[in-house]
C-alpha positions in Angstrom: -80.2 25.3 64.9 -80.6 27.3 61.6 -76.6 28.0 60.3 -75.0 24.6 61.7 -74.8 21.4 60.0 -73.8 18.4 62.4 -69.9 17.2 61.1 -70.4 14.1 58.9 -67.9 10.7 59.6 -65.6 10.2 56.8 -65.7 6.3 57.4 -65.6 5.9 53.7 -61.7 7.7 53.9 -60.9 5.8 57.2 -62.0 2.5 55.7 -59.6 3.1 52.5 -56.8 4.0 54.4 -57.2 0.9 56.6 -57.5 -1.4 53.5 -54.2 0.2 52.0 -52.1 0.0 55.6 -53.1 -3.8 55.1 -51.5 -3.7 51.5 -48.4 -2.2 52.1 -48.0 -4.8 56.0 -48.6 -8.1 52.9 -45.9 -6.4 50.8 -43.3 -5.7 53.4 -44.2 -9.3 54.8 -43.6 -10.9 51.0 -40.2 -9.2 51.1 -39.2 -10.4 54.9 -40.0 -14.0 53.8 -38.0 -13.8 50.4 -35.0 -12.4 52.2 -35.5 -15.2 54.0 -35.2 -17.8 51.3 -32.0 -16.3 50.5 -30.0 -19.4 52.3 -32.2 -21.9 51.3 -31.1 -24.6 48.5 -32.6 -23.9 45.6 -33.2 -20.2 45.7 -31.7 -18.1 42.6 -31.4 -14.7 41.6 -31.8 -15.8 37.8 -35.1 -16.9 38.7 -35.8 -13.3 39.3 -34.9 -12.1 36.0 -36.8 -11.6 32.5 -35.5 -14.4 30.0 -33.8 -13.4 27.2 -32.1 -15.5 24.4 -30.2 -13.9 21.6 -29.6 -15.2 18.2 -27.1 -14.3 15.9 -27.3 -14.9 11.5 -24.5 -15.6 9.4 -25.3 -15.4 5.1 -22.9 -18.0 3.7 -24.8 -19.0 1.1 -23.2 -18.4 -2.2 -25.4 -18.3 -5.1 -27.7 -16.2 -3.0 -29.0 -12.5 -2.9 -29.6 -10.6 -0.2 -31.6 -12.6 2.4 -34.4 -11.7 4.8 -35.1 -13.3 8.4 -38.0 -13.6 10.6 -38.4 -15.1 13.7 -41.9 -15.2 14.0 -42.9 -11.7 14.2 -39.3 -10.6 14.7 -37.9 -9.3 11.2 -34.1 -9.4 11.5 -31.8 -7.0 9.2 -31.3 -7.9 5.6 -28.0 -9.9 5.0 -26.0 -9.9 1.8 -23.1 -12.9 1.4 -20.6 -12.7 3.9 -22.5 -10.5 6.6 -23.6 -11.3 10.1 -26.1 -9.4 12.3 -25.4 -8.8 15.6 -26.5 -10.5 18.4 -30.2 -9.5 18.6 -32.3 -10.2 22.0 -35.3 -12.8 20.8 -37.7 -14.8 23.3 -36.5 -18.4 24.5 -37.5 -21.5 25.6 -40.7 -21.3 22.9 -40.8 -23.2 19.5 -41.4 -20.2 17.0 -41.6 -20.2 12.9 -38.3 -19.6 11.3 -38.6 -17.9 7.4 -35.9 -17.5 5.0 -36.9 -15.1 1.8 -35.7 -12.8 -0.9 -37.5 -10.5 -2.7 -38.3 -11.7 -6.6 -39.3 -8.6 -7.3 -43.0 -8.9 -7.1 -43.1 -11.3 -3.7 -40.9 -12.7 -1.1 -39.9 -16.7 -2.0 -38.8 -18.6 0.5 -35.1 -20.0 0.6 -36.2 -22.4 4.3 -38.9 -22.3 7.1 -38.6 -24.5 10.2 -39.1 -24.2 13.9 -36.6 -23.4 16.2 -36.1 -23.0 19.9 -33.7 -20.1 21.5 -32.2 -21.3 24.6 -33.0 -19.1 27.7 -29.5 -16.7 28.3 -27.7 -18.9 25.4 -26.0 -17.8 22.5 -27.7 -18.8 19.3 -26.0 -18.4 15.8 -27.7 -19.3 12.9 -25.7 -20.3 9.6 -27.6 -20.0 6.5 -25.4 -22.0 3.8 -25.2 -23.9 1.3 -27.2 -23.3 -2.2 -30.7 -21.9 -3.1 -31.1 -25.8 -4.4 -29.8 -27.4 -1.3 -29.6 -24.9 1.6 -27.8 -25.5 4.7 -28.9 -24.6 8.2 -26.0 -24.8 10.7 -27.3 -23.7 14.8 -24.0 -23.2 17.3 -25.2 -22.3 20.8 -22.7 -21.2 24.0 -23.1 -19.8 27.0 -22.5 -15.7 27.3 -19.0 -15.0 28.3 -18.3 -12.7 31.2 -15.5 -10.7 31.9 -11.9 -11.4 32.9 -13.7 -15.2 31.4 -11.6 -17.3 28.5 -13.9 -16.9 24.9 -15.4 -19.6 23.2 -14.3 -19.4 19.7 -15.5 -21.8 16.6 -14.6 -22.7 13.0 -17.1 -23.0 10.3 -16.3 -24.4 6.9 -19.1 -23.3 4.8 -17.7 -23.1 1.2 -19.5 -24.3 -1.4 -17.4 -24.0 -4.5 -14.7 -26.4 -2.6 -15.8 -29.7 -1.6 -12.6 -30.9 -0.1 -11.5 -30.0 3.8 -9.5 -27.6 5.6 -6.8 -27.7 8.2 -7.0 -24.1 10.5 -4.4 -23.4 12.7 -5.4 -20.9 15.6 -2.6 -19.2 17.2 -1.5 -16.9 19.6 2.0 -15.1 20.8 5.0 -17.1 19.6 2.9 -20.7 19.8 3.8 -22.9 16.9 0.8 -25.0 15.7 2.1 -28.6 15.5 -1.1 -29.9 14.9 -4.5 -28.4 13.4 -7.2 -26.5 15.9 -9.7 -27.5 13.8 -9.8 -30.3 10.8 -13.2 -29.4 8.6 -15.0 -31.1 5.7 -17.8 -29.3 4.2 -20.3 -27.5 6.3 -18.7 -29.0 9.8 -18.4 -26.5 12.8 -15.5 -27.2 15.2 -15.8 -28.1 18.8 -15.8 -25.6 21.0 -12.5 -23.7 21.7 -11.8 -21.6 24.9 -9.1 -19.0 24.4 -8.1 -16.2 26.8 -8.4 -12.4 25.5 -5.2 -11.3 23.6 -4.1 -9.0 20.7 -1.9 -11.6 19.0 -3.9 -14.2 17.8 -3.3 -15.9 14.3 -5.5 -17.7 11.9 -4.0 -19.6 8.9 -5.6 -22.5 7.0 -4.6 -24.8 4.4 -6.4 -27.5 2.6 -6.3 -30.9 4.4 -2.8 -32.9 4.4 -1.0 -30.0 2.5 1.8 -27.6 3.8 0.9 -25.0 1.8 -0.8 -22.0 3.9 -3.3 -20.7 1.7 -4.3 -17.6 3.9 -2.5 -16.0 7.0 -4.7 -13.3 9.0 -1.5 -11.9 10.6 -2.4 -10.6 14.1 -5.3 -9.6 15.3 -7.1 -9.0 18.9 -9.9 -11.2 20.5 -11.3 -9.0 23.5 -12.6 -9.9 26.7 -15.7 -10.5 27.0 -16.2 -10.9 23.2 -19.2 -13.0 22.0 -18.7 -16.4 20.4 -16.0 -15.3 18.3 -16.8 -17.3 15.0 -14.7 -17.8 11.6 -16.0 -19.1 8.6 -14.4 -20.3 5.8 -16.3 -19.1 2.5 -15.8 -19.0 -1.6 -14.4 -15.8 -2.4 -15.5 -13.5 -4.8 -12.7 -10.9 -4.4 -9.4 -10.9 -5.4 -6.3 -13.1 -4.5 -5.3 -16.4 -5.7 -7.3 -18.7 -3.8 -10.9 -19.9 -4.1 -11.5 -19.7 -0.2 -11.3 -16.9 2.0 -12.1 -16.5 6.2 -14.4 -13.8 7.7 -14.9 -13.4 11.2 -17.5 -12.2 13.5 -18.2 -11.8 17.3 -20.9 -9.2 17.4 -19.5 -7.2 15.0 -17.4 -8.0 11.7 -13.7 -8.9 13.1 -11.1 -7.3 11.3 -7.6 -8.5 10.7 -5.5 -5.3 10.1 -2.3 -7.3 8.7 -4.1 -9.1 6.4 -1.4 -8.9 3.2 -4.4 -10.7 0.4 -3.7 -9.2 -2.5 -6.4 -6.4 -3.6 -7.4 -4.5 -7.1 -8.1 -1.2 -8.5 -9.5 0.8 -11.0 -9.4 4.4 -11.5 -11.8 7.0 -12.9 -12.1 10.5 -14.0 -15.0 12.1 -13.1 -14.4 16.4 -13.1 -16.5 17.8 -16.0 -15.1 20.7 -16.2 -11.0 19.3 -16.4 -8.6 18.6 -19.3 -7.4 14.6 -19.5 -5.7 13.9 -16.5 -2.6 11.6 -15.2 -3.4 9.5 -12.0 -0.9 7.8 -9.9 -1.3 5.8 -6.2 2.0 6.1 -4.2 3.9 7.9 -7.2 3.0 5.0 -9.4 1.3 5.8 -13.0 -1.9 3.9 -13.1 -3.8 6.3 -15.8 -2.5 8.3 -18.7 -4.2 11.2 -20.5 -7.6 9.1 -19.0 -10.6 12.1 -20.1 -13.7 12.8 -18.4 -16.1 9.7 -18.0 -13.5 7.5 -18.5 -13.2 4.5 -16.3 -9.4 2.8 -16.2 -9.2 -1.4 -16.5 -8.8 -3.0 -13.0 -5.2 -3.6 -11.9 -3.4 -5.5 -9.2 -2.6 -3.8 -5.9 -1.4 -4.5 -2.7 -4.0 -3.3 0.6 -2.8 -0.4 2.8 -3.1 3.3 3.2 -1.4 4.8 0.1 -1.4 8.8 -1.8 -3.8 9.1 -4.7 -2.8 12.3 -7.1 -3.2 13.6 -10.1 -1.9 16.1 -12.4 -3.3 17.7 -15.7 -1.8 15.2 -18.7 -0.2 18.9 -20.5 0.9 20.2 -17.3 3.0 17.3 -15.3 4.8 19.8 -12.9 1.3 20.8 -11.0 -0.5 18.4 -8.5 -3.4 18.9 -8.5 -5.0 16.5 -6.2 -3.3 14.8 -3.4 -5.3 12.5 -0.9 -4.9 9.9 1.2 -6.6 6.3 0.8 -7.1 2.9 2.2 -7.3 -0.2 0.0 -8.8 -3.1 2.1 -7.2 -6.2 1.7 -9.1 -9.1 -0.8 -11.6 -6.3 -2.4 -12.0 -4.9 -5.8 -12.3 -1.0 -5.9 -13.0 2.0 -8.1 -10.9 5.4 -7.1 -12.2 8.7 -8.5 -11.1 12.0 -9.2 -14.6 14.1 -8.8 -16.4 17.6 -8.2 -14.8 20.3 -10.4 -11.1 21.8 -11.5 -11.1 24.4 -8.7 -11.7 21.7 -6.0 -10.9 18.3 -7.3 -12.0 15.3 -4.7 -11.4 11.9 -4.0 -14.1 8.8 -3.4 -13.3 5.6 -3.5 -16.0 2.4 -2.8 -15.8 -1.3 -3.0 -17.1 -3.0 -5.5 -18.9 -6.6 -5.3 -18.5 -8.6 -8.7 -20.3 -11.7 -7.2 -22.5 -12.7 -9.3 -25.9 -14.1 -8.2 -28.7 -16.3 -9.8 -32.2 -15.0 -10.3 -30.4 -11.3 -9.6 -28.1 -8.7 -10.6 -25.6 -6.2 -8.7 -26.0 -2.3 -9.6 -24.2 0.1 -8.3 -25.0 4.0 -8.7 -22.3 6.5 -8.1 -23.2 10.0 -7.3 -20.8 12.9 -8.9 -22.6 15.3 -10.4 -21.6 18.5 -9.3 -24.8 19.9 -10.4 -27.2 17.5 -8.9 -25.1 17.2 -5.6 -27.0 14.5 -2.8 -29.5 12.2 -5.0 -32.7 10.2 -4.9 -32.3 7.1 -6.4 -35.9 5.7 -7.8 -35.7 2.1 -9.6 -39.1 1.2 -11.0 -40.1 -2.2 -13.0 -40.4 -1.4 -16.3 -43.8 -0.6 -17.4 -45.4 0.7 -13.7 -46.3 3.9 -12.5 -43.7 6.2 -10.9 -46.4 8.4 -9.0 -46.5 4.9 -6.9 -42.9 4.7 -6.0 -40.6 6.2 -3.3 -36.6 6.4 -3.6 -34.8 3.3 -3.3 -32.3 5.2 -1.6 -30.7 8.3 -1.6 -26.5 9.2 -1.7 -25.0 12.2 -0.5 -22.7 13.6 -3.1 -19.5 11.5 -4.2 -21.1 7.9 -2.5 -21.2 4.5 -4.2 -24.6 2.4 -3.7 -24.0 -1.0 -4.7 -27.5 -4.0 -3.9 -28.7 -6.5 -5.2 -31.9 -6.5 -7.0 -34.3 -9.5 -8.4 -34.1 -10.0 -12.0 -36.6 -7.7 -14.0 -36.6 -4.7 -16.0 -36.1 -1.6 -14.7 -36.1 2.2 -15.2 -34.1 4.2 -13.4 -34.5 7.8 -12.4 -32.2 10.1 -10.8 -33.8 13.1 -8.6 -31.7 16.2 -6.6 -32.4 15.3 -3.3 -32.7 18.8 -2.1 -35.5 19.9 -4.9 -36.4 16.1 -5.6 -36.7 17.4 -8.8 -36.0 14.9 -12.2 -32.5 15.7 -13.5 -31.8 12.3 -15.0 -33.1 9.3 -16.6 -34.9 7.0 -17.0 -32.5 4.6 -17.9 -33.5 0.9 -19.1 -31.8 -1.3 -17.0 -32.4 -5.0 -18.8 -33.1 -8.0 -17.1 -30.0 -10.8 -16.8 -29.8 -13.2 -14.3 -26.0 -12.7 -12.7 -25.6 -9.0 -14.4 -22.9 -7.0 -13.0 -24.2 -3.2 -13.3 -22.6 0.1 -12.9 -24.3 3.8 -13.5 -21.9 6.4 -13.1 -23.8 10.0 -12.3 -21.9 12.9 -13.9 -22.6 16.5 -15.3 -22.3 17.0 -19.1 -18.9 17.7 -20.9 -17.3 21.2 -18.8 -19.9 21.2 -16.5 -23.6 21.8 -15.3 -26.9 20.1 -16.8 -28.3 18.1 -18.7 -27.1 15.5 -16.0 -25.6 12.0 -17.4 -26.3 8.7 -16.7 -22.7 7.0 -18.1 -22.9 3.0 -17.8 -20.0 0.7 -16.9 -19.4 -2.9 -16.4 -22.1 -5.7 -17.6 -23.9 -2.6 -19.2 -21.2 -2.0 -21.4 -19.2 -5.0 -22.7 -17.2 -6.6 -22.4 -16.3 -6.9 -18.3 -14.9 -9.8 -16.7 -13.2 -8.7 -13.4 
């Protein structure tokens, strides 16, 4: 009949949803038989979940500059001497290309390669010691601690400089040591320790045989659940009297908060626009009548928070700068008085005085007033800046201190805001070692043309 249309069988749709029913009755069945399996031997969670390794990298290798990692594919933070990484998730149970590098200045050149293999839920750490000439690779694995668990803790002596061994006495509470935790020669790693969580630990070391504690951390907290709490011994490039130091890392740096090393200082006067000024830390003198762009000789201090002040040298009765400050224990530092007369500041960085072979330390310190937040652009003698980027840029009053390969450079200062030139360039000469500072400062009283006043290695002679 004209207007009807007979209704069509949608056995296409029926078909589908018969197909899917099927699907969802094989999935629900999968599950029924593994909750099954749950009380059978050999069943396991774990074999449910994704593997994961992580691994962990420790730069003790003295005579080197900053260092670059890559697991295969996996590029790890840069390291400079003394720094860790954190644990960082990597995949296990698979041999894969280890590469050790530093930049040269035109290329990477490679410090080590070999293959390694990252244990499935382990614990990896990865020592990188010794010299550019003989370079040691230390691997420590543990299991992953849980909660409410003791902590494995271990004891690396990697010092170079040294080639005798060390006696380290891990404490906690009112224990006495009567014997050494940990007897190390050169490049050894201790056994193993399990400790329970506490805030009174202790580390003190001495050289083998001898009574004479070289270091003592005072007390300091190992937490639950920390990971693979590890100290190193390493050649020290700070201050104190000894050649050795310990650093220690879990997955962060630990810190030992009555740690009495003894530190330095210098002081610096850095307000354009201000008359010669007296500087004192805790009421002490420490500069006299120092002028602008004047940088004070390092002197002994001892660490802790302590009041840096200044008054004007012809007007002793009015402070006019008052702030407080923390001097880390074992470091070098530079303190300045900065900005301008109506608002004097404080900064104060640490400064690293190791020197390094085929290398040199700079270290750029922004305080100009008129230039405010820089761009910091480092190019090899002789290239095109067009082709270059900023190194870095420092908000007003920071310190950037790195390690660079040895070349020639020119250096370039730019207002971050504007990126507009204000300074340079400055000819930084090649010197394997060199230990470079560049102080950023507005002219004598104030504003533009911005300076570029050297220190250290750049203007001799400096032996910290």
């Amino acid at each position: 009949m004209s207007g009807y249309r007979c209704a069509t069988p949608v056995t296409g749709a029926f078909s589908r949803i018969e197909i899917d029913m099927k699907r969802v009755w094989a999935v629900l069945s999968l599950l029924l038989v593994l909750s099954g399996c749950g009380s059978e031997d050999g069943f396991n969670e774990q074999d449910l979940r994704i593997p994961s390794g992580f691994v962990r990298i420790v730069h003790a290798m003295a005579d080197a500059p900053g260092l670059t990692v890559e697991i295969q594919a996996q590029r790890l933070p840069r390291l400079d001497f003394g720094e860790a990484t954190s644990f960082q998730p990597a995949l296990p149970d698979i041999d894969r290309d280890l590469d050790i590098t530093f930049f040269n200045g035109v290329d990477d050149t490679s410090v080590l390669s070999q293959t390694i293999n990252i244990p499935n839920g382990r614990l990896f750490t990865l020592i990188i010691g010794g010299t550019l000439a003989a370079p040691e690779l230390t691997t420590i694995i543990n299991e992953q601690a849980e909660s409410g668990d003791n902590v494995t803790v271990q004891i690396f002596n990697g010092s170079v400089n040294t080639s005798g061994s060390y006696d380290v006495f891990l404490t906690s509470g009112d224990e006495v040591a009567t014997a050494p935790t940990a007897q190390l020669s050169q490049f050894q790693v201790s056994q193993p320790l399990s400790r329970a969580p506490a805030s009174d630990y202790r580390i003190q070391f001495s050289e083998t045989g001898s009574d004479e504690i070289l270091w003592d951390s005072g007390a300091f907290e190992i937490f639950d659940g920390s990971a693979n709490p590890l100290f190193v011994i390493l050649d020290n490039f700070g201050t104190g009297p000894n050649q050795v130091r310990i650093v220690g890392f879990d997955n962060t740096t630990i810190s030992f908060p009555e740690d009495q090393t003894p530190s330095a200082v210098r002081v610096a006067h850095m307000i354009a626009d201000d008359v010669p000024l007296d500087l004192f830390i805790d009421s002490q003198l420490v500069a006299q009548a120092i002028s602008f762009q004047e940088v004070s000789e390092i002197q002994d201090i001892t660490p802790g928070e302590k009041v840096f002040s200044a008054v004007r040298t012809d007007d002793p009765e009015n402070v006019i700068l008052e702030q407080s400050i923390i001097i880390t224990p074992g470091n070098y530092h530079t303190l300045a008085a900065f900005n301008t007369a109506d608002d004097p500041l404080t900064a104060i960085n640490v400064d690293q005085f190791r020197r390094v072979d085929q290398a040199m330390t700079l270290g750029i310190s922004a305080f100009s007033a008129s230039a405010g937040p820089i761009n910091i652009y480092l190019i090899r003698s002789g290239e095109n800046r067009e082709e270059f980027g900023p190194v870095s840029q420092r908000s007003y009053g920071e310190t950037l201190t790195f390690t660079i390969p040895e070349n020639d450079y020119d250096l370039f200062i730019n207002a971050a805001q504007t990126n507009s030139e204000v300074a340079g360039p400055l000819q930084i000469p090649a010197a394997s070692r060199g230990l470079y500072r560049v102080y950023v400062t507005d002219q004598v009283g104030g504003g533009s043309p911005v300076q570029l006043v050297v220190g250290d290695d750049l203007n001799p002679p400096f032996d910290p």
